[in-house]
N, C-alpha and C positions, 0 to 999 in steps of 0.2 A: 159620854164618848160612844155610847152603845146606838144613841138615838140618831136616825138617820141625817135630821138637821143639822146636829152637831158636825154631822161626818162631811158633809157637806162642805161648811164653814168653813173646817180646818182646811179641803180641798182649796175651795175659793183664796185662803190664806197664804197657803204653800205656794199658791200659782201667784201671787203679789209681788210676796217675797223674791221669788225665782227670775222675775221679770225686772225687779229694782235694782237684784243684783246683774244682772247681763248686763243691762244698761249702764250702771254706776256701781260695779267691783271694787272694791277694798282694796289698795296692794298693801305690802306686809310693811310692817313697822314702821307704821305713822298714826295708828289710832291712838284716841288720846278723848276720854271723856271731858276733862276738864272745859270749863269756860270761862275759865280766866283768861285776860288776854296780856300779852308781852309787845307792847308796844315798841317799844329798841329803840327809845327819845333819845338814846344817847351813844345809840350807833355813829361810826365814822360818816361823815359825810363829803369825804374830799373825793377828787375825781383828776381823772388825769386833766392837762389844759388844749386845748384846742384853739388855736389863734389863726387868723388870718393871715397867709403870707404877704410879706411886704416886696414891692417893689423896688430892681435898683435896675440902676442906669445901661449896665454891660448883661442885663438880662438872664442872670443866672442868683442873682440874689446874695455878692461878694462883693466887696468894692475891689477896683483896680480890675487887669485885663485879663485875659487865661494868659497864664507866663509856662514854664516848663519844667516846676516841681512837681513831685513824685506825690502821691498822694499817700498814705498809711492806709498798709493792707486793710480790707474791709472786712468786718463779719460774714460770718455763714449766712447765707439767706435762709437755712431751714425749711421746718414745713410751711409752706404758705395759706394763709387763709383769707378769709372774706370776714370783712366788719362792717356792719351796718350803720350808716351817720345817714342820720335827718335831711343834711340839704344835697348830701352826693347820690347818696344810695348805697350800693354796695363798693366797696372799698380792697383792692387788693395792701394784704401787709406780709410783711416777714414770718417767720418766724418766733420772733420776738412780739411781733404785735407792732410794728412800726410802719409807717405808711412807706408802699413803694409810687414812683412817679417817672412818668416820662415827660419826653425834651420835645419840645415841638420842629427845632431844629434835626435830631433824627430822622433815620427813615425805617423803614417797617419792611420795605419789597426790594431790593435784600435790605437787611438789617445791617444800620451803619450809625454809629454813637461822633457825635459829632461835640463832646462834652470831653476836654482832655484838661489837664496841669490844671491852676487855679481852680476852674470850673470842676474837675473830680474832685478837689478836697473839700467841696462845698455841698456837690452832688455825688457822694461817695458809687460807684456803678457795685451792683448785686452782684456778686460772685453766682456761677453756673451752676458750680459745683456739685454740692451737698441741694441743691432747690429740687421739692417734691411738691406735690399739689395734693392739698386738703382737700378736705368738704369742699363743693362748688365750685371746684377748678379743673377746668378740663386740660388733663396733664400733655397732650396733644397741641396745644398751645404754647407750650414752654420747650424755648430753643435758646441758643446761645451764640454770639457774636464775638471773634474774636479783634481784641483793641489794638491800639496802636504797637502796645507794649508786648504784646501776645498772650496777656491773660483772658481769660473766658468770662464774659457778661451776661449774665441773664436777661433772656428778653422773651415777652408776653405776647402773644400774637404778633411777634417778628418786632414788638417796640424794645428795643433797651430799658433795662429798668434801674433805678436811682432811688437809694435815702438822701433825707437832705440834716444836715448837719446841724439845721437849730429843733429837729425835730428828737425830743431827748424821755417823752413817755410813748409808751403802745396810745395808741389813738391819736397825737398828734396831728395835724395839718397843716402846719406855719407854712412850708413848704405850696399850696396851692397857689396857683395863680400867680405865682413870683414873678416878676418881668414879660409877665402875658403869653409865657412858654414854660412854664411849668405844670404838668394836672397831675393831679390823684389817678393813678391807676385801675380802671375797672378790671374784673378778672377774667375778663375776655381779650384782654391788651385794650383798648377804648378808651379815651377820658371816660373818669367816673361822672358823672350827672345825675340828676335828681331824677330817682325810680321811685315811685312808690311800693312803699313793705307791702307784704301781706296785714290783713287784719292780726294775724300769728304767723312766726316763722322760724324757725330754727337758725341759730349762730352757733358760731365756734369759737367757744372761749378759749386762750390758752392754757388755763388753770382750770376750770369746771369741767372742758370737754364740750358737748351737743346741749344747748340748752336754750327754750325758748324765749324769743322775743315780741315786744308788741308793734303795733304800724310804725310806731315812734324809733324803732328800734333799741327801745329798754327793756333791760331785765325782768322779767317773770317771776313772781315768786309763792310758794304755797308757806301756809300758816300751820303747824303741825297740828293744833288745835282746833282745829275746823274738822268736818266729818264730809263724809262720801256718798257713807249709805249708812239707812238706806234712802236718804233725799243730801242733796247738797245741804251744809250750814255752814255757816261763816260765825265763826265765833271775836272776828274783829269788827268791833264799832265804837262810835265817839272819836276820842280823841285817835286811836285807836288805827282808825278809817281815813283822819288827818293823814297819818303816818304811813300809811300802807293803801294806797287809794285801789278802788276795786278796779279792776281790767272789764269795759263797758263790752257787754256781747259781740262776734264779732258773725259770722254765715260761716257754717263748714268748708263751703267753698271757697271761703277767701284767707286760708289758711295754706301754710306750705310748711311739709316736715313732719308736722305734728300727728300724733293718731288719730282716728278717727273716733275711736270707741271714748265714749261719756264726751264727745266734746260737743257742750251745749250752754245754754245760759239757765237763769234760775232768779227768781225774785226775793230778793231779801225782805226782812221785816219792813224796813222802811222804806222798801217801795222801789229799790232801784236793782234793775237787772246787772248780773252781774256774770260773766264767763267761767265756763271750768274747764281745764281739760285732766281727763279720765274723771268726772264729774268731782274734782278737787276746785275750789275756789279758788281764784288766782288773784295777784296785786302788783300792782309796781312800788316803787318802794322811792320816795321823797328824798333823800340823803341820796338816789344816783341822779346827777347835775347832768350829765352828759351820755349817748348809745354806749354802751360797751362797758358804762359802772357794774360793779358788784357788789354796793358799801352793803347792801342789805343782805348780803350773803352769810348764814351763824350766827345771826343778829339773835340776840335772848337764847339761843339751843332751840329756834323755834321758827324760826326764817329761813329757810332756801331756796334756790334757784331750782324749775325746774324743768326735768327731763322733758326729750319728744314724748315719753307714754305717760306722762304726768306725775312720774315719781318726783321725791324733793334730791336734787344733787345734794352728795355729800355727807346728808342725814345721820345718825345713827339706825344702822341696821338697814342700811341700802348700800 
C-alpha cells in the first residue's frame, strides 16, 4: 500500500470502477447474484383476440337498416390512451383499453355524426364527458358534438368517436374496415395507418402505467437475474433464450421515451448482440401473441415489464 505502484493501481482502479458505474448504475432492488435461470415454460400464454372486421351490406357492420331505437347509454370514455399494433401504428383507445373509430360518413369541419338508431347500438358514440387525454394525446384535440338526442359525443380532431359492439377485449379491432367506412382512430383524429415504432418506445399500459416497447410494439422485459454492473450479463440462455428471446440492439436515436443513460447494446457469450436499457438486458417474452400482451409480466418473481429508466414494473422493492 505504501509503495508508489501500488498507489498508482488502486488510482487507475477507482477511476474504472467510477466510469462503469456512470455509465451502467445499479438501481436499487434488483440485484441478484444467483445464476440460475427461471425460465416461466408455464406462464400464461393467452392474449386478448384481434380480428379483422367483417363487412356488411348497410355499411355499418348490423344487418337490417338504421331504424329509431334508442341505443343503451354508453360507458365512460375515461382516460384515453395510445396502443401500439403492428399493422396500424398507433391506435386511439378508451379508457378501458378498447378501440375508439370513426364513420367515414361523418364530418370533422363542423363536427356532425351522421350514425344514429340501429347504427348507434352497433357503433356505440363515446360519451364527452368524463374523456381526458393520456400519454400522447394532445388534449387540444378533444372536442365534443352535440347528437340528435342532445347528448355530448366525443370527437378527436373535430371526428366523432365510436366503440363497436363486437369489440369485447382492450385491444380488439373487429371493428376496422367494416363496410369500407369504419377505421381505427389515430390520436390525432386521422385513420390509424401503419407508422413505423421506434426501435424502443414507450406505451401506456392500463394496469403497468409507462412501460417499454419494442419496433414490434411488444412488451419489454428485464430478468431479475441478470446484472448491470459492473458490465451487462444475461443470466438467461438455452432453453431459457427460446422463452425470453433477446431485444436485438437498436441506435439511441431510434428510440422515443426511453432514457438515455446505459442505453446501449453488449455482446453475449454466444456471440449475439443484445440491447439494454439503463444497461439492464432486455427480452420480449414468447407467450405475448399479440402488441399490448403482458402474459410475461411476475412470470417466476423474476420477469417484469420495464420502466422508461430501466427499472423492472411492479418488482419487489420498486
Amino acid at each position: 500500500m505504501k509503495t508508489s505502484w501500488r498507489t498508482a493501481s488502486l488510482v487507475a482502479t477507482a477511476a474504472s470502477v467510477l466510469a462503469l458505474t456512470t455509465a451502467c448504475g445499479q438501481d436499487n432492488g434488483t440485484t441478484s447474484a444467483s445464476a440460475a435461470q427461471n425460465v416461466g415454460a408455464t406462464a400464461p400464454a393467452g392474449s386478448p383476440t384481434t380480428g379483422a372486421g367483417t363487412s356488411a351490406g348497410n355499411g355499418y357492420g348490423a344487418d337490417g337498416n338504421q331504424g329509431s331505437s334508442s341505443p343503451a347509454p354508453a360507458a365512460p370514455a375515461g382516460k384515453l390512451t395510445v396502443a401500439a399494433n403492428p399493422d396500424l401504428g398507433n391506435v386511439l383507445t378508451d379508457g378501458s383499453g378498447l378501440t375508439l373509430y370513426r364513420f367515414d360518413k361523418d364530418t370533422a369541419n363542423p363536427p356532425k355524426s351522421d350514425c344514429a338508431g340501429d347504427c348507434a347500438t352497433t357503433w356505440p358514440p363515446v360519451p364527452a364527458d368524463d374523456a381526458t387525454a393520456g400519454a400522447g394525446i394532445d388534449k387540444a384535440l378533444l372536442g365534443e358534438v352535440t347528437r340528435a338526442d342532445g347528448s355530448k359525443q366525443l370527437t378527436v380532431g373535430g371526428w366523432p368517436a365510436y366503440r363497436y359492439v363486437k369489440d369485447v377485449n382492450a385491444g380488439d379491432l373487429n371493428g376496422q374496415g367494416v363496410g369500407g367506412k369504419w377505421f381505427a382512430l389515430a390520436p390525432d383524429g386521422k385513420k390509424a395507418s401503419k407508422a413505423s415504432l421506434p426501435g424502443l418506445s414507450v406505451r401506456k399500459d392500463p394496469k403497468l402505467g409507462d412501460i417499454v416497447v419494442d419496433k414490434n410494439g411488444r412488451t419489454v422485459y428485464r430478468f431479475l437475474k441478470d446484472k448491470a454492473w459492473p458490465k451487462s450479463v444475461s443470466n438467461c440462455t438455452g432453453a431459457c433464450l427460446e422463452k425470453w428471446p433477446a431485444v436485438a440492439v437498436v441506435k439511441a436515436e431510434d428510440t422515443r421515451g426511453v432514457k438515455k443513460k446505459g442505453l446501449m447494446g453488449f455482446t453475449r457469450p454466444d456471440g449475439v448482440k443484445q440491447m439494454t436499457v439503463n444497461c439492464w438486458p432486455i427480452y420480449t417474452f414468447s407467450g405475448d401473441k399479440a402488441p399490448g400482451d403482458t402474459n410475461g409480466q411476475g412470470v417466476g418473481g423474476t420477469w417484469y415489464a420495464v420502466s422508461p429508466d430501466g427499472k423492472p414494473v411492479g418488482a419487489p422493492g420498486n
